[in-house]
VOVEX-414372 format. One line per 2 residues: number of its first residue (from 0); their letters; for each residue x, y, z of C-alpha. Coordinates in pm, 1 decimal. Each point is the difference from the previous one (the first is absolute). Layout:
BEGIN
NUM = a = X Y Z | ... .
END
This chain:
BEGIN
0 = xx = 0.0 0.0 0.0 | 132.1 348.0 -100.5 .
2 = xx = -40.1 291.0 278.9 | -305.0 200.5 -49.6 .
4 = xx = -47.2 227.5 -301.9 | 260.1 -179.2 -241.9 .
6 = xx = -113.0 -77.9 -280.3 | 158.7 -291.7 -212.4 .
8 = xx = 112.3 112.3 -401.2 | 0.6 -377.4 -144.4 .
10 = xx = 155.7 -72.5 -280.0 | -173.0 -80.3 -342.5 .
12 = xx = 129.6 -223.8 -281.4 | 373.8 -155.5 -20.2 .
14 = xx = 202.2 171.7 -231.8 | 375.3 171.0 -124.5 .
16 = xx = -28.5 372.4 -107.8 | -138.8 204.4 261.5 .
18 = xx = -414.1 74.9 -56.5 | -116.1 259.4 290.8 .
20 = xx = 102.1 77.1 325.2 | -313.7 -57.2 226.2 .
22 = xx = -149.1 91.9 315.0 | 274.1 81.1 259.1 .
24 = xx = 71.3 -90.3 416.9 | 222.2 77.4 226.8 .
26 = xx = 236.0 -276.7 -4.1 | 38.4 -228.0 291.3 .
28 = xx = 386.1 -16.8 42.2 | 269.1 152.1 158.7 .
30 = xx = -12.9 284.9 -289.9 | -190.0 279.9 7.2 .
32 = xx = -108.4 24.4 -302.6 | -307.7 -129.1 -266.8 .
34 = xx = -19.8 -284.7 -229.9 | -188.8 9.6 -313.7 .
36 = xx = -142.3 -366.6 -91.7 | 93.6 -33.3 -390.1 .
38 = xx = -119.0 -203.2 -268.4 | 257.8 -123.6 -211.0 .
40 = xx = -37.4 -289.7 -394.2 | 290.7 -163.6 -135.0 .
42 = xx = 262.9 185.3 -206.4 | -81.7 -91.5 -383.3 .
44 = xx = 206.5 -200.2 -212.9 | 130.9 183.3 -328.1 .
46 = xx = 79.6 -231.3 -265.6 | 215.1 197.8 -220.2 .
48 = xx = -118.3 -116.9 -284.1 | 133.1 138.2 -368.7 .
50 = xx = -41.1 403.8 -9.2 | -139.6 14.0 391.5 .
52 = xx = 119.2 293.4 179.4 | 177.5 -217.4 265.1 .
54 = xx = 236.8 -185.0 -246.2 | 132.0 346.6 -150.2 .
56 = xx = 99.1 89.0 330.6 | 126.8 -324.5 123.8 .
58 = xx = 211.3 -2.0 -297.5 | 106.8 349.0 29.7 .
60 = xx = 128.9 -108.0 377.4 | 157.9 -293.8 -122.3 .
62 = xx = 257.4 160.8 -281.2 | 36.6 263.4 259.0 .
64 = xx = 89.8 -214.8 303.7 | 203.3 -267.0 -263.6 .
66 = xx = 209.5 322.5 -38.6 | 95.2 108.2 351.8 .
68 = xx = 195.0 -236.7 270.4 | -110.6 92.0 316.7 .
70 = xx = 246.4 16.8 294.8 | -278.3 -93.1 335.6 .
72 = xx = 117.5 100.2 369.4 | -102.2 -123.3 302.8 .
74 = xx = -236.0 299.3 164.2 | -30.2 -4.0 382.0 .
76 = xx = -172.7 314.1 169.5 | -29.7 170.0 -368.5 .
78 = xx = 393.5 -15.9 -35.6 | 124.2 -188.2 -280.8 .
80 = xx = 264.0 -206.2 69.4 | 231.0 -137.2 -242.8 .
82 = xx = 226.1 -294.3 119.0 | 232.4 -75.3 -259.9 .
84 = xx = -64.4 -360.7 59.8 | -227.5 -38.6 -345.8 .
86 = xx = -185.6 -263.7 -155.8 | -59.4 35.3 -371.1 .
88 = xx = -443.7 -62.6 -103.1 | -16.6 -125.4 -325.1 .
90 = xx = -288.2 -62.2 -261.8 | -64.0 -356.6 19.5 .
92 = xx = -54.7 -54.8 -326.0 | 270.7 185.5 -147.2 .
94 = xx = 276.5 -123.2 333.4 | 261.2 269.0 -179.3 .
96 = xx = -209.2 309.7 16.0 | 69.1 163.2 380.0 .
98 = xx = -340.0 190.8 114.2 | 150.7 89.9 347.2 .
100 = xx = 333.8 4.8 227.2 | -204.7 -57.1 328.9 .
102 = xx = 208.0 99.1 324.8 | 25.5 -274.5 264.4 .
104 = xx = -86.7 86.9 359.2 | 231.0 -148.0 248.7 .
106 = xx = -63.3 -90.1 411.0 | 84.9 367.5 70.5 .
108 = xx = -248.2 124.8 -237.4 | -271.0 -211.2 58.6 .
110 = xx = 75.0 99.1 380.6 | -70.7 354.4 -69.9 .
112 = xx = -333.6 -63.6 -171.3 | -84.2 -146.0 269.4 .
114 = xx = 84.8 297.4 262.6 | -166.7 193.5 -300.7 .
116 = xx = -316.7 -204.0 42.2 | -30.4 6.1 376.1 .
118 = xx = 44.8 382.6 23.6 | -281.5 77.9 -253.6 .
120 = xx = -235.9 -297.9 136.4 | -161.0 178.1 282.6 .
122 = xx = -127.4 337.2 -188.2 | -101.5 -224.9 -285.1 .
124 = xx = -193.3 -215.4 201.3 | -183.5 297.0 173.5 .
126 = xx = -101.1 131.2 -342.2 | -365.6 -71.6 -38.3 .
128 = xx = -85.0 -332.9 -275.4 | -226.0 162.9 -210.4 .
130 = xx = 344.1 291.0 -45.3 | 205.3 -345.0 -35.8 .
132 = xx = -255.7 -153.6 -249.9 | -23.4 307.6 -238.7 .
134 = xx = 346.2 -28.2 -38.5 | -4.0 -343.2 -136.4 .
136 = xx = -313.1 98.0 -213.4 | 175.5 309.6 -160.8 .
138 = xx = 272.2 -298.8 -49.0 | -240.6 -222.3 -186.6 .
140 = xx = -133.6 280.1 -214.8 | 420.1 101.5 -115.1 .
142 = xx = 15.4 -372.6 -64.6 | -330.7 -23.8 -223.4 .
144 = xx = 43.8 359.8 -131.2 | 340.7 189.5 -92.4 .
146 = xx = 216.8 -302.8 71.2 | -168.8 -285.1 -165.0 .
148 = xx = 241.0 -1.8 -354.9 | 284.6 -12.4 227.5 .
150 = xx = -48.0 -225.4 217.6 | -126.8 -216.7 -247.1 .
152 = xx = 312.0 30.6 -241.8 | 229.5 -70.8 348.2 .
154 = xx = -211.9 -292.5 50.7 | 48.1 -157.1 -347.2 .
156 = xx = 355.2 86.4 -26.9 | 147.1 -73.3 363.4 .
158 = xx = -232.7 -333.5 22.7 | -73.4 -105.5 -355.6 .
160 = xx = -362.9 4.6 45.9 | -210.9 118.0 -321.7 .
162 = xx = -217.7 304.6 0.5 | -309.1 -185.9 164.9 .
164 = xx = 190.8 -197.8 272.7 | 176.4 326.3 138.3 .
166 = xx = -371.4 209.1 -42.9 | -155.2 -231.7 245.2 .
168 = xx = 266.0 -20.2 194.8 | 189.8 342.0 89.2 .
170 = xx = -289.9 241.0 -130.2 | -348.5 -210.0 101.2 .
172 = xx = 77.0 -195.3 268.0 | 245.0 214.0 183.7 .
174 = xx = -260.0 322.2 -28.8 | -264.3 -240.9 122.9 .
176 = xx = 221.2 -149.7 337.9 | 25.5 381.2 98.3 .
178 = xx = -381.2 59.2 -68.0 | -109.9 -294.1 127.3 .
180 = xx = 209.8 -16.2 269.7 | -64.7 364.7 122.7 .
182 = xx = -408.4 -71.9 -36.6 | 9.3 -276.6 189.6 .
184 = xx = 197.6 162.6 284.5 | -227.7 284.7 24.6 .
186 = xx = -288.0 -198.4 12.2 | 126.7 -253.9 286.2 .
188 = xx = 72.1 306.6 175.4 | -398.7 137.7 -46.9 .
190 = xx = -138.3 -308.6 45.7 | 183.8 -248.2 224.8 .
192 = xx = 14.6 215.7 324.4 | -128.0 -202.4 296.8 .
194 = xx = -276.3 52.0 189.5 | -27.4 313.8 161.0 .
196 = xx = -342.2 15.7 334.3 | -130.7 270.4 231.4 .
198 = xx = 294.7 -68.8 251.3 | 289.1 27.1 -239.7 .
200 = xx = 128.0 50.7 -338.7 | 235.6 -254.6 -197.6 .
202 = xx = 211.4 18.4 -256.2 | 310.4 -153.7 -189.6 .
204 = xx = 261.4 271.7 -97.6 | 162.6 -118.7 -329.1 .
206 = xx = 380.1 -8.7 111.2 | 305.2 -62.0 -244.8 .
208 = xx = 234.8 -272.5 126.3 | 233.6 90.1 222.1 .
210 = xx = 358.3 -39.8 -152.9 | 6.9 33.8 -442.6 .
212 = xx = -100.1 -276.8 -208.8 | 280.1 -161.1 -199.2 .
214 = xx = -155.4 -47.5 -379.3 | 165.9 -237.1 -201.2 .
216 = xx = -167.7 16.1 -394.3 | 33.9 -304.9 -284.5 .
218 = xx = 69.2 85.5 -287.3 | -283.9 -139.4 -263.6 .
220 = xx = -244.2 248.2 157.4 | 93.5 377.0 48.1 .
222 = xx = -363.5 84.1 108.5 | 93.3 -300.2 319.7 .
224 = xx = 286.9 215.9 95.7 | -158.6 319.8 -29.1 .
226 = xx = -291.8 -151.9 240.7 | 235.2 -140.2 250.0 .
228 = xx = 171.5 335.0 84.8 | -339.8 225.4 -102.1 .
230 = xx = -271.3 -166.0 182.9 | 203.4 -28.3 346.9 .
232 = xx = 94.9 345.6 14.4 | -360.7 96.9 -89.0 .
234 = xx = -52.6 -167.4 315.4 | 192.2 244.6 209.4 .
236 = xx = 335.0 -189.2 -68.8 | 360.6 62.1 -76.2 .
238 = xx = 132.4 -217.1 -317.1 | 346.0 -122.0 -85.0 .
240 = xx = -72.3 -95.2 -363.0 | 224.0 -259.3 -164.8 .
242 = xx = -49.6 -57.4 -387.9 | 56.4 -295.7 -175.8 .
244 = xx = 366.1 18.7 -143.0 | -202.2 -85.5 -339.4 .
246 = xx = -243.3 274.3 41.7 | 195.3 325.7 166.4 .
248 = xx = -86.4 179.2 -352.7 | -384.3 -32.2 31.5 .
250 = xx = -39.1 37.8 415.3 | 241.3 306.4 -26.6 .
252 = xx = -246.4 167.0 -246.4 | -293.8 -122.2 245.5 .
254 = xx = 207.9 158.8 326.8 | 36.1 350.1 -147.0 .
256 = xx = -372.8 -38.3 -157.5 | -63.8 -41.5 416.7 .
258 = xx = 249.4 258.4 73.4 | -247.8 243.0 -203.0 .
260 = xx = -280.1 -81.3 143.3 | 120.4 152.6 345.7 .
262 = xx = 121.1 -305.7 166.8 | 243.1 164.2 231.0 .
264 = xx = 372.0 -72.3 -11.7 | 90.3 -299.7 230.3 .
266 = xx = -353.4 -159.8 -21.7 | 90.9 -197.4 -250.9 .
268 = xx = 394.1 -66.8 -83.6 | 147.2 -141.3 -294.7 .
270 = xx = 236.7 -262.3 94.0 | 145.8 -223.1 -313.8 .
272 = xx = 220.0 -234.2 134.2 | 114.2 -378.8 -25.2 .
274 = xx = -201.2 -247.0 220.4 | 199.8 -108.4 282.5 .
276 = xx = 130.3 364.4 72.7 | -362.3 129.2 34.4 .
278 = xx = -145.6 -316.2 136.9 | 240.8 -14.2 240.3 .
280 = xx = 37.7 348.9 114.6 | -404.7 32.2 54.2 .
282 = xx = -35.1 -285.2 194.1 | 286.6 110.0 228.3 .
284 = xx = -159.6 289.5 113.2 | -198.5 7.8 301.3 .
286 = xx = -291.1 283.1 -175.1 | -91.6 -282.5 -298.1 .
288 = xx = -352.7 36.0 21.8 | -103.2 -193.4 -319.7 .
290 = xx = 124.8 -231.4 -273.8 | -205.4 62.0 -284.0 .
292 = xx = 120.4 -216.6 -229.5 | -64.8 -110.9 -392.6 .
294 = xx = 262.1 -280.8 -166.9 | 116.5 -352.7 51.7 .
296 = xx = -77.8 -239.9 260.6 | 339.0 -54.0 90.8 .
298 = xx = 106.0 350.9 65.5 | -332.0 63.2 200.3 .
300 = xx = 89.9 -298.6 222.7 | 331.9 128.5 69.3 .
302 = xx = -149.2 385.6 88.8 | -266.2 -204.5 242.7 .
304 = xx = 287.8 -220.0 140.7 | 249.4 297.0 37.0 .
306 = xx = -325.3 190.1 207.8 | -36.4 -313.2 186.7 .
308 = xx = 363.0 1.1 114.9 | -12.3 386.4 65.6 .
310 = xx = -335.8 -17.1 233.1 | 166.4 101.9 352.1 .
312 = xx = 109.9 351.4 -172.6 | -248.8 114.9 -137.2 .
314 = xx = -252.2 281.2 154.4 | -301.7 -170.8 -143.9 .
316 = xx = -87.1 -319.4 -167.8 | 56.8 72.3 -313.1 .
318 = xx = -291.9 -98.0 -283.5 | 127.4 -187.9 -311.0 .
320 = xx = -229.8 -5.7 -305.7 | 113.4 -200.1 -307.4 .
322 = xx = -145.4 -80.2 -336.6 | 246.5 -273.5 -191.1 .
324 = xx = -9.2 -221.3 -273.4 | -283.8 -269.8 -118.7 .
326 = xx = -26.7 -338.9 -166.9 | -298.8 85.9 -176.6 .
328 = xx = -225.7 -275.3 -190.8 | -252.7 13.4 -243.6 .
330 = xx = -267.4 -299.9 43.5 | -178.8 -48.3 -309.0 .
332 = xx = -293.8 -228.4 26.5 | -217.1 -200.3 -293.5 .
334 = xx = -284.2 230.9 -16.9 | 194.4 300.9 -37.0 .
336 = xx = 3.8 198.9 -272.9 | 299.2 -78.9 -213.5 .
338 = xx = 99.5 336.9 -136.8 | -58.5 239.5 264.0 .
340 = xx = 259.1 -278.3 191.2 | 239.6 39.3 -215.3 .
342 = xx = 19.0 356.2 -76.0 | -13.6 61.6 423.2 .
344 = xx = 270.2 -199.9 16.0 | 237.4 122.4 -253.3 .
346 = xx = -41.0 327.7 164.5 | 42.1 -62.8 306.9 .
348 = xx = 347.6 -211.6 -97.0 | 144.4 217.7 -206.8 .
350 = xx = -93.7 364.3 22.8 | 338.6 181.9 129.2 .
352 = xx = 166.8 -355.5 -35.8 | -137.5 -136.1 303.1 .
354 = xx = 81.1 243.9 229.6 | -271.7 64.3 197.0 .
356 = xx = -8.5 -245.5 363.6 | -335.0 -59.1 -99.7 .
358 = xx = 38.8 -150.5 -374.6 | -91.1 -321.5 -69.3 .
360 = xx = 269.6 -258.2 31.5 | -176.8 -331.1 -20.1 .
362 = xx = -273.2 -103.0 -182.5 | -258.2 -325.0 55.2 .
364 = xx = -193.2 -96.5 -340.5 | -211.8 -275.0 -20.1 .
366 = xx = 72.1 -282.7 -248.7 | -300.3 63.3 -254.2 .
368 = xx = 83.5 335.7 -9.8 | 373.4 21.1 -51.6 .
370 = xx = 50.0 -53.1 -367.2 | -217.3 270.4 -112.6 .
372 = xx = 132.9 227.3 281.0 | 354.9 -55.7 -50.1 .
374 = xx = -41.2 -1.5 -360.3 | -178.8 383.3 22.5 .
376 = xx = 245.9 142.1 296.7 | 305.8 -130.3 -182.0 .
378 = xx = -124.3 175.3 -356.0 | -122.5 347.5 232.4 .
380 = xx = 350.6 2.5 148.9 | 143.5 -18.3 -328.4 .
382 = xx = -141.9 292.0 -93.3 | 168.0 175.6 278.4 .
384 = xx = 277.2 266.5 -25.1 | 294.6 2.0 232.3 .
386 = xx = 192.3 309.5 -76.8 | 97.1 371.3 124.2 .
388 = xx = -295.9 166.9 170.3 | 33.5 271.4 -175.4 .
390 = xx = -144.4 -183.4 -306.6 | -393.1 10.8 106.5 .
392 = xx = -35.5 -311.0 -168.3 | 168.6 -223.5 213.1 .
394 = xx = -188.4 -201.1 270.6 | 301.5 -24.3 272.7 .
396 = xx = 340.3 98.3 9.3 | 343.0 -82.5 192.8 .
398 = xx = -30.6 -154.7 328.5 | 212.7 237.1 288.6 .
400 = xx = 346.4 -70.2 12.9 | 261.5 -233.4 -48.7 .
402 = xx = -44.1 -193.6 276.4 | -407.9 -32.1 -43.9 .
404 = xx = 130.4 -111.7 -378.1 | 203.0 -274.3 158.0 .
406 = xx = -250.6 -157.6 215.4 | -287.7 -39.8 -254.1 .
408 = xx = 300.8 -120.2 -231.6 | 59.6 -253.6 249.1 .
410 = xx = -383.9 -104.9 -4.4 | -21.0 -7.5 -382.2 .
412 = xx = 348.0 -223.1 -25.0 | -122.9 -248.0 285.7 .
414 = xx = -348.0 3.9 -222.2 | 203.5 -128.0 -272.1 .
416 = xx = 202.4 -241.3 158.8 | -232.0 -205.7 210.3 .
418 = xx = -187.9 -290.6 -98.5 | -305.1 76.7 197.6 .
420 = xx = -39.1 322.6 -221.9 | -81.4 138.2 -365.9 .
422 = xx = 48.8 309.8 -101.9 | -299.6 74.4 -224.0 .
424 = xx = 105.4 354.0 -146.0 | 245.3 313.3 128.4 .
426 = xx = 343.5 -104.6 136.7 | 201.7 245.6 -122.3 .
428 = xx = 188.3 250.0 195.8 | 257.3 228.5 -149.5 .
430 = xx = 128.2 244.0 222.9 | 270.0 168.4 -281.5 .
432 = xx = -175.5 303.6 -21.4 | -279.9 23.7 316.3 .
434 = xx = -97.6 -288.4 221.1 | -266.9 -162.9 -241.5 .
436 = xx = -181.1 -319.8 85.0 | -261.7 -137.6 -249.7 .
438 = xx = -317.4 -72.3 126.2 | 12.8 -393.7 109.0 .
440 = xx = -243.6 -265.3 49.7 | 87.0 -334.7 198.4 .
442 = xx = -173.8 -337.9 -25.5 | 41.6 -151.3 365.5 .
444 = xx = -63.7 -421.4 48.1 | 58.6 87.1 374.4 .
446 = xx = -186.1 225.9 207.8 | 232.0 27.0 247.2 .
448 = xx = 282.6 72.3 -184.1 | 181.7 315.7 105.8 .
450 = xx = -63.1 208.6 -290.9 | -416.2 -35.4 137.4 .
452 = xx = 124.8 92.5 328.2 | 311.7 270.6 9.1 .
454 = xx = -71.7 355.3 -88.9 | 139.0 89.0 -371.7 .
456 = xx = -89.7 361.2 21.2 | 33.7 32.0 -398.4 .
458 = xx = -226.0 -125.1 -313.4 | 38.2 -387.9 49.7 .
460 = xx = -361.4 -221.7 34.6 | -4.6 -338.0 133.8 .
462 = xx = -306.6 -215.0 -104.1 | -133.8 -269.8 150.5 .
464 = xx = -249.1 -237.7 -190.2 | -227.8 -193.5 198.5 .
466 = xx = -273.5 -255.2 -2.7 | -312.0 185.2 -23.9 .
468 = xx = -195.2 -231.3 263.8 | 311.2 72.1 210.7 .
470 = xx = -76.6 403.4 59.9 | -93.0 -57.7 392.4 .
472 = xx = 313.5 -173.4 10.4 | 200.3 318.1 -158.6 .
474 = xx = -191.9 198.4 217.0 | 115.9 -157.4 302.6 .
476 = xx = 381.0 -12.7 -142.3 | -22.2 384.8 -74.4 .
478 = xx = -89.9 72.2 358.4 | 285.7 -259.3 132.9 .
480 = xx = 285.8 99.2 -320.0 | 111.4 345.2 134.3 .
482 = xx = 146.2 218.0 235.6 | -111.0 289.5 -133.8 .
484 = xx = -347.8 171.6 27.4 | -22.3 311.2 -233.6 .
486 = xx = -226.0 -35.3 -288.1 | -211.8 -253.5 -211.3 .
488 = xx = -260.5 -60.0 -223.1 | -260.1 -288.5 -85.8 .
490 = xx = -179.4 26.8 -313.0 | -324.6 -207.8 -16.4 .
492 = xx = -382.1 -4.0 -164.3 | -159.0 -180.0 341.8 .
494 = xx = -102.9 192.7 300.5 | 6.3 -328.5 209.6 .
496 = xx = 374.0 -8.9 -105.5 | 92.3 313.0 53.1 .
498 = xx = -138.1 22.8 348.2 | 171.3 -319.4 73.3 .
500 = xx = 349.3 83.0 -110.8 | 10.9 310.2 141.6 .
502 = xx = -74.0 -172.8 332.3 | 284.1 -209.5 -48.1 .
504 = xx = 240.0 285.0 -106.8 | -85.2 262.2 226.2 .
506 = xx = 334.0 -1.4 178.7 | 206.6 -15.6 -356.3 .
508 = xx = -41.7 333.3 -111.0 | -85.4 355.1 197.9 .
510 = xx = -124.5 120.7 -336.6 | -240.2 -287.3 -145.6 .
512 = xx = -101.7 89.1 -364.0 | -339.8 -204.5 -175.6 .
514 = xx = 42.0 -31.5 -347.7 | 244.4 263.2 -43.4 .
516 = xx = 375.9 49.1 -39.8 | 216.0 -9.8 362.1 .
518 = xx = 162.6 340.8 -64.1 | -151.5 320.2 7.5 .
520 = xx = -134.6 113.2 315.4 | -133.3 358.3 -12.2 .
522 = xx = -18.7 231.4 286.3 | -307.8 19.7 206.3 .
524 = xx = -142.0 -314.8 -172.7 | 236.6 -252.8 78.5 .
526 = xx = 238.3 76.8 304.9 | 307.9 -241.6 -62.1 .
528 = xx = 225.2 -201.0 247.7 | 68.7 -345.4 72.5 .
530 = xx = 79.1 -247.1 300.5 | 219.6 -274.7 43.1 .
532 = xx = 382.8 146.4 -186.2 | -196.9 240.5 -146.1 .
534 = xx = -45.3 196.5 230.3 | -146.6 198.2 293.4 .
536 = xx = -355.8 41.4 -190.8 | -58.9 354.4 54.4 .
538 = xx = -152.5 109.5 -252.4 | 79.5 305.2 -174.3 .
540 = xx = -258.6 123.2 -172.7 | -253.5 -27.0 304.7 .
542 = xx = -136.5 180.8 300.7 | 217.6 -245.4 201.6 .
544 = xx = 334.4 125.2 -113.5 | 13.2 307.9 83.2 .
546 = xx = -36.3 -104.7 387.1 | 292.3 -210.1 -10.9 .
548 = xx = 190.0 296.6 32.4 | -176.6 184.9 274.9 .
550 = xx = 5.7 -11.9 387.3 | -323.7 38.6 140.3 .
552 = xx = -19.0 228.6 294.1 | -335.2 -44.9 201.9 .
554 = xx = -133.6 303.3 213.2 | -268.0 53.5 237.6 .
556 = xx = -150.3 280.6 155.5 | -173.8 -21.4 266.6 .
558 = xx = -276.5 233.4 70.4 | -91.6 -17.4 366.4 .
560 = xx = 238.1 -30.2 248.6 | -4.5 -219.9 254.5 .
562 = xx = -115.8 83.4 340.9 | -46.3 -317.5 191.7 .
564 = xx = 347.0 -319.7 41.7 | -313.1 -251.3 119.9 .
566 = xx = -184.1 -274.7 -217.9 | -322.3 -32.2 52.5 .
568 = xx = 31.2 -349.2 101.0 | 177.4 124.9 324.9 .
570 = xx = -277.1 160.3 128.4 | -126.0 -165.8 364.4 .
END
């Protein structure tokens, strides 16, 4: 119950560009300010399709930021610091051209961002969320307005991801985290406030954490890192931001995009840096307040175990939030229907060469099915183009780097050598000019071989054929086959099936798709995160993250004051 004479300003419909600013409240917080509910509808997709508007511009940023090498600093408090200690960013798909010379921050500079964090923390915090929130909106409306070319061409050429794949990711879903994200906080803090009577009022003051939160970004998804350090210091906190080494060109752009939107200097500090020096020097200070964390499984078990080790020196337990990689599957059953199957699952395979955790990675056809659907899928990925990105026509380009080449390379060879396998079309990797891997599909006689179970993280497909009166049986295996929990998909015709696999498979996948593709979650409509090695399961995307980097504080004030230290049970 809300004290007498407040009125409640709900919000309306879902949504990513701001609508109207509705009824206001004073806000129940420790800020003395008001919130405005908002209504906010996904950013929309541009297709830049022949003679659009978008693709003149895109192409105009490209030959412009092909041209120029940038040289990237480290910026703590506002103050650019350049190290020396440089790591070259190069275009993936063309390994000789150099994009930027990033500068390396080393223990003593990632120990000053953090001093830098804790000093600004407090009068950040104090700043009232709906201040904090129009920040990140002004943010959004940079990234979907005068930035979008940009940060589209940095997307294509520092991560080899075509027009589309770097519109939906740095542009759309990026602007819709910060909308989202900022709606939903305002509206947990209008509507969630406990119950207030006649005695006493109650409410929960929306605290930052106490200490900065250490955010450490992948780099397939620039949009993921600009979340991880946006959204927690939207929340009141202070952010040491760590970009992929494979994505410092597009986060920079992002950071100084934030930068102009009024996020103070120190709030958020740009720390590139190599793993083990940041990893280590975070966890080693007793003010961590947060991992928020995006990558591998490995290197998220090591940040959790290197917490775990540092507990007694720490001033609070620290939260750790992780999103991490995915053995996703694609269960096809007999009354599917055929094509849509096959066209989900090439996407979701190969679009930016497997590179998203949530592509699909193993595939389940039945028997009766499989020689029309491989017969289709292999002719469709024929048709495919693997080139430059900069050629619109291609479907994916270079996986990452060298190293990302090397592992899928090692996939493909073992493909080719063992006798439980058949490579059925792709193969070919040529790393000579950029880090190219053809599309590849593999026949499987073993379910549990490790190619169905180890994470590939590049365009390689591993089908299984089985028995059609054997699908319960599949069912069951899925649910048994992996330690991984992130995404899948069942396609099927019967109700009765569908609402009996996905009772089996509940615990496979956080995001569970019905006849459609296992990749492309949208903001708002399908918050993502997985369990098991996938992850924490937080769910970016939903009213629920945003909380995961808050402190509750709980207040209550009393309104008559107490006269009498006897029960009434005492009475003689």
């Amino acid at each position: 119950m809300l004290p007498a004479g407040k009125s409640v300003a709900s919000f309306t419909k879902l949504g990513h560009r701001i609508l109207s600013c509705c009824k206001t409240r004073p806000v129940l917080s420790n800020q003395a300010a008001k919130a405005s509910t908002v209504s906010v509808v996904n950013e929309p997709i541009l297709d830049y399709a022949p003679g659009s508007q978008e693709r003149q511009k895109v192409k105009e940023a490209l030959k412009k930021r092909w041209s120029q090498q940038e040289d990237i600093p480290c910026v703590i408090g506002g103050k650019e610091i350049f190290t020396g200690n440089t790591e070259k960013e190069v275009a993936p798909f063309d390994h000789q051209h150099v994009l930027a010379n990033v500068h390396y921050a080393d223990k003593t500079v990632v120990e000053t961002a953090i001093k830098t964090a804790l000093e600004v923390r407090e009068e950040w915090d104090r700043r009232p969320l709906k201040e904090r929130v129009d920040i990140l909106m002004k943010a959004a409306d940079l990234i979907s307005g005068k930035y979008r070319a940009d940060l589209v061409a940095s997307c294509m050429l520092g991560q080899a991801k075509t027009v589309f794949q770097a519109e939906i990711d740095i542009v759309c879903e990026l602007a819709d985290f910060y909308r989202f994200h900022g709606m939903y906080a305002l509206d947990w803090l209008e509507n969630s406030q406990p119950i207030s009577t006649s005695e006493s009022t109650n409410t929960v003051h929306c605290r930052g954490l106490e200490g900065f939160v250490a955010a450490i970004a992948p780099f397939n998804f620039t949009a993921i890192g600009g979340n991880l350090a946006g959204t927690p210091a939207m929340m009141g906190n202070a952010v040491l931001w760590k970009p992929s080494p494979s994505a410092v060109y597009s986060s920079f752009l992002v950071f100084n995009i934030l930068r102009e939107a009024g996020i103070p200097d120190g709030v958020i500090n740009f720390v590139p840096a190599d793993g083990p020096t940041f990893g280590d020097t975070v966890t080693s200070s007793p003010d961590l307040a947060c991992v928020a964390f995006t990558g591998s499984t490995g290197t998220f078990k090591r940040l959790w175990q290197q917490v775990g080790e540092n507990l007694n020196i720490y001033k609070t337990f620290p939260k750790i939030t992780g999103e991490c990689g995915g053995k996703n599957f694609h269960l096809i059953h007999p009354t599917a229907d055929v094509e849509s199957s096959i066209i989900g699952t090439l996407r979701s395979a190969y679009e930016f060469g497997g590179q998203k955790c949530s592509a699909c990675s193993r595939l389940y056809v039945p028997e009766s099915m499989w020689p029309a659907f491989k017969e289709s899928l292999i002719e469709k990925q024929k048709q495919i183009k693997l080139g430059s990105p900069l050629d619109f026509t291609s479907f994916l380009s270079a996986v990452i780097n060298e190293p990302a080449y090397k592992k899928v390379k090692s996939y493909v060879d073992y493909a080719k050598e063992s006798p439980n396998l058949k490579v059925l079309a792709g193969g070919t990797c040529d790393d000579r000019v950029g880090y190219f891997v053809e599309p590849t599909l593999v026949e499987v006689s073993d379910p549990n071989d490790r190619i169905m179970k180890e994470e590939i993280f590049g365009p390689v497909i591993s089908a299984y054929v089985y028995p059609d009166n054997k699908f319960d049986e599949v069912v069951n295996f899925i649910d048994n086959t992996s330690n991984y929990s992130l995404t899948g998909a069942l396609f099927a015709g019967d109700s009765d099936v569908i609402d009996s696999a996905c009772s089996v498979l509940r615990d496979t996948a956080g995001n569970f798709y019905v006849n459609d593709k296992s990749t492309g979650s949208v903001v708002g409509q399908q918050p993502f995160g997985g369990a098991r090695n996938s992850g924490t399961n937080d769910k970016p995307g939903s009213a629920l993250y945003p909380l995961r980097f808050v402190s509750p504080l709980t207040v209550k004030t009393t309104h008559s004051p107490l006269r009498e230290w006897r029960y009434a049970h005492m009475a003689e």
